[in-house]
N, C-alpha and C positions, 0 to 999 in steps of 0.2 A: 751531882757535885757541880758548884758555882766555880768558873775558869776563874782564879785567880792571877795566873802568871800567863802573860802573853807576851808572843814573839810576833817579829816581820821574815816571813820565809819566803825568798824566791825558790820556786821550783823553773830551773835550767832546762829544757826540750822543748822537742817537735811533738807537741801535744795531738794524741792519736786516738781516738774511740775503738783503734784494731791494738792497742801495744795495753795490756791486761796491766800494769801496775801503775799507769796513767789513769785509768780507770777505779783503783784499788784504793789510791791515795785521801783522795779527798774524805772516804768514809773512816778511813785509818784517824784523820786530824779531828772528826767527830767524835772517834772514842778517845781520844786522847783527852777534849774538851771533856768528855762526859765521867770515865774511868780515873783520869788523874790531874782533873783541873790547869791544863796546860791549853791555851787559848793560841790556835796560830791561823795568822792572819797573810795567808796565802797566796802568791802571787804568781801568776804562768809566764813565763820568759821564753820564750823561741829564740836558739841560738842564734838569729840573722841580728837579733837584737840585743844580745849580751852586752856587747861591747859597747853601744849607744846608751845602757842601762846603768843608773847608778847605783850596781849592786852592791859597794862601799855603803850603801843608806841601810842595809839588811841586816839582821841580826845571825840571819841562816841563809847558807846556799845548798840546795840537794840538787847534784846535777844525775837526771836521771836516766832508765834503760832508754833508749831506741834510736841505738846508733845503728847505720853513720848516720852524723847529724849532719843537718841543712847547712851547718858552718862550723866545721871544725875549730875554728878559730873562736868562735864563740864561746862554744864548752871549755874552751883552753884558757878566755880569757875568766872567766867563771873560778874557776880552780883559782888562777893565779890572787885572783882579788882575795879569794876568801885567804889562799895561805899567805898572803903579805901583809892584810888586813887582821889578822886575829879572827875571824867572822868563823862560826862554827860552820864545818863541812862536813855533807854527806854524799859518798859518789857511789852508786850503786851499778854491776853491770857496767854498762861503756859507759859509768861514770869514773868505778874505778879505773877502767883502761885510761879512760882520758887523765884520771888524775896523774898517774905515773908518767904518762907520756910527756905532760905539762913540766913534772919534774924532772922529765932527764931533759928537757930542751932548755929551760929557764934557769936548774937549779945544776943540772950537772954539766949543762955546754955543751951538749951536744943539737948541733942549731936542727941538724939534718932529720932529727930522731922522728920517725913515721910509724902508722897505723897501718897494720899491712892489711886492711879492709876498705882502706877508704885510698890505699897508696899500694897497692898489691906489687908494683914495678920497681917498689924505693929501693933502696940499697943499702939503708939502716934499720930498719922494722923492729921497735919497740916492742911493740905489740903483732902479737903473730896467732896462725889460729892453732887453737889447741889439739892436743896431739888424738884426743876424744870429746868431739864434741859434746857442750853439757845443757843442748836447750831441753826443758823440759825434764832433766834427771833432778835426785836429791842426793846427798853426798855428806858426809862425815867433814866437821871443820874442830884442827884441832887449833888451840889457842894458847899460846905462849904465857905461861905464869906471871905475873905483872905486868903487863901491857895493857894498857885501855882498853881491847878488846877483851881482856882477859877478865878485866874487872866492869865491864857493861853487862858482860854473856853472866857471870857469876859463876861460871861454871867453866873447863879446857876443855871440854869437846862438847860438839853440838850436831844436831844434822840440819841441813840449810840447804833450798829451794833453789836452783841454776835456772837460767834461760838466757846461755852464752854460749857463746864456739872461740873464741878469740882469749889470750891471757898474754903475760910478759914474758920476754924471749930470755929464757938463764943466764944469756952472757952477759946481759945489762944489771944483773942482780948488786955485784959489786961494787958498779960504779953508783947506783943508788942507796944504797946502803951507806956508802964512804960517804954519802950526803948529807945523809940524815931519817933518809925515809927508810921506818921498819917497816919487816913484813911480822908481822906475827899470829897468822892464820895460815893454818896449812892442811890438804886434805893428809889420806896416807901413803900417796906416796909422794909426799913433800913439795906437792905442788903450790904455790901463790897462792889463796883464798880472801887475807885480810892485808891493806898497809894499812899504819898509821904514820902522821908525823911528829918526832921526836922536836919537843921544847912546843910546839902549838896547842892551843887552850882544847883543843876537839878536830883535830880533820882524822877523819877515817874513810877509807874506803873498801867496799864488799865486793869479791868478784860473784857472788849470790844476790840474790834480793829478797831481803828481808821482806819487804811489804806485800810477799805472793803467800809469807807463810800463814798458813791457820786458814780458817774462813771469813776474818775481816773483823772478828769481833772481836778480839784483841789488838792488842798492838805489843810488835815485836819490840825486844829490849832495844835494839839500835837506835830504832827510830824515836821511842819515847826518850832515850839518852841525847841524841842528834835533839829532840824539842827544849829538854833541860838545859843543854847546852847554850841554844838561841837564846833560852829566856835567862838566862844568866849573864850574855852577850847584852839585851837588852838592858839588864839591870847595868854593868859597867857604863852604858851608854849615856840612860838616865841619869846616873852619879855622876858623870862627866857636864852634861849639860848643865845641872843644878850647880855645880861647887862651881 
């Protein structure tokens, strides 16, 4: 199949030959080219350089696994561009953590809000480690009926690929919500698994990682959804320059 629709995607991290879906990706955007004609034109962003980066110019941000990142700040300004910008987002593993973190500091005021891996001392810990680590496990994700995840998956329960220890601390569950940000992935025992945000064109975040699932030769529904998204992002953009 000839790629008709193409996006500009930054991919956000500390690009590693040891961090397995750093490695997974680039063949993931091949079948994507090849299986459903979606063209993305790929770009590697090292957090040191996020914020010097004109990720506003992207159609897609995917901030990916292999935290803690070289600059926290980086991954955070990453999130921010895409949810202020409209820009479709994908935050997978310590992208989701980052993404929440980003929104309880920027969207819900809490200046102080920490990573208890990269801030194990802090006194507000966002994100804290889980109560069973999940590297390397696979796990049941259920999915809340009408939600974006609900209608990407096709389906409310799925089983989906971990390699995380770290998730969001319950007591902040409220004051994110009262914000805007859903969770609507949950394993069974009602744990965080999916956020999305309420009123934005595409940001989701997986506390799994789609791109470990299968053997590479497909491509998971998120990510081909997170591609359509960009190239739709695209499209607005194009019609904005022309008219």
């Amino acid at each position: 199949m000839t790629a008709t629709r193409t996006a500009r995607v930054a991919l956000v991290g500390d690009r590693s030959p040891h961090v397995r879906s750093h490695t997974r990706i680039p063949g993931l955007f091949e079948v994507l080219r090849a299986q459903h004609g979606i063209g993305i034109d790929a770009y590697w962003v090292p957090t040191p350089d996020a914020a010097a980066t004109d990720l506003a110019g992207f159609d897609g941000i995917w901030l990916l696994p292999g935290s803690p990142y070289l600059s926290e700040e980086g991954a955070l300004h990453a999130v921010r561009i895409a949810r202020e910008r409209g820009i479709a987002f994908l935050g997978t593993c310590g992208g989701f953590q980052h993404l929440l973190l980003e929104f309880a500091r920027n969207v819900c005021g809490i200046a102080d809000a920490s990573h208890g891996e990269s801030d194990p001392d802090a006194d507000r810990q966002v994100i804290v480690p889980l109560a069973c680590s999940l590297v390397g496990h696979e796990g049941a994700v259920n999915l809340t009926p009408g939600s974006l995840a609900e209608r990407v998956f096709g389906v409310e329960r799925s089983v989906e690929r971990y390699h995380c220890a770290y998730g969001l601390d319950r007591d902040y569950l409220p004051e994110l919500t009262r914000h805007g940000l859903q969770f609507t992935g949950f394993d069974d025992d009602g744990e965080m698994r999916v956020a999305e945000l309420d009123g934005h064109p595409f940001l989701l975040g997986t506390l799994f990682q789609p791109e470990l699932a299968g053997d590479g030769t497909r491509c998971h529904v998120v990510i081909r959804a997170f591609a359509e998204a960009a190239v739709a992002v695209a499209g607005r953009q194009a019609a904005v320059a022309v008219g």
